[in-house]
C-alpha positions in Angstrom: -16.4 97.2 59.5 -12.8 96.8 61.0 -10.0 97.0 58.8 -8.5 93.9 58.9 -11.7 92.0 58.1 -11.8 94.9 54.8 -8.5 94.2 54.2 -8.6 90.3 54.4 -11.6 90.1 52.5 -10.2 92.3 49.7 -7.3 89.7 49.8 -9.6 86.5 49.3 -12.0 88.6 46.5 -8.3 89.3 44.8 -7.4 85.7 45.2 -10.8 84.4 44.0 -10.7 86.5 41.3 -7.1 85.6 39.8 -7.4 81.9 40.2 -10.8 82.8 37.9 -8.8 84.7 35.5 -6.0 81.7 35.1 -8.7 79.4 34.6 -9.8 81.4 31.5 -6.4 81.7 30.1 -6.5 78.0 30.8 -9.8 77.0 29.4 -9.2 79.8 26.3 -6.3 77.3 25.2 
């Protein structure tokens, strides 16, 4: 795999994965 693709992809997964975090903090309230 090229490293850009890596590196974007790790960028989205972050992305996905702190919008899913918020929206526990969210829904835990």
């Amino acid at each position: 795999m090229h490293p850009s693709y890596v590196l974007n992809f790790q960028r989205l997964l972050s992305k996905f994965f702190w919008s899913l975090y918020l929206t526990i903090q969210v829904v835990r309230l």
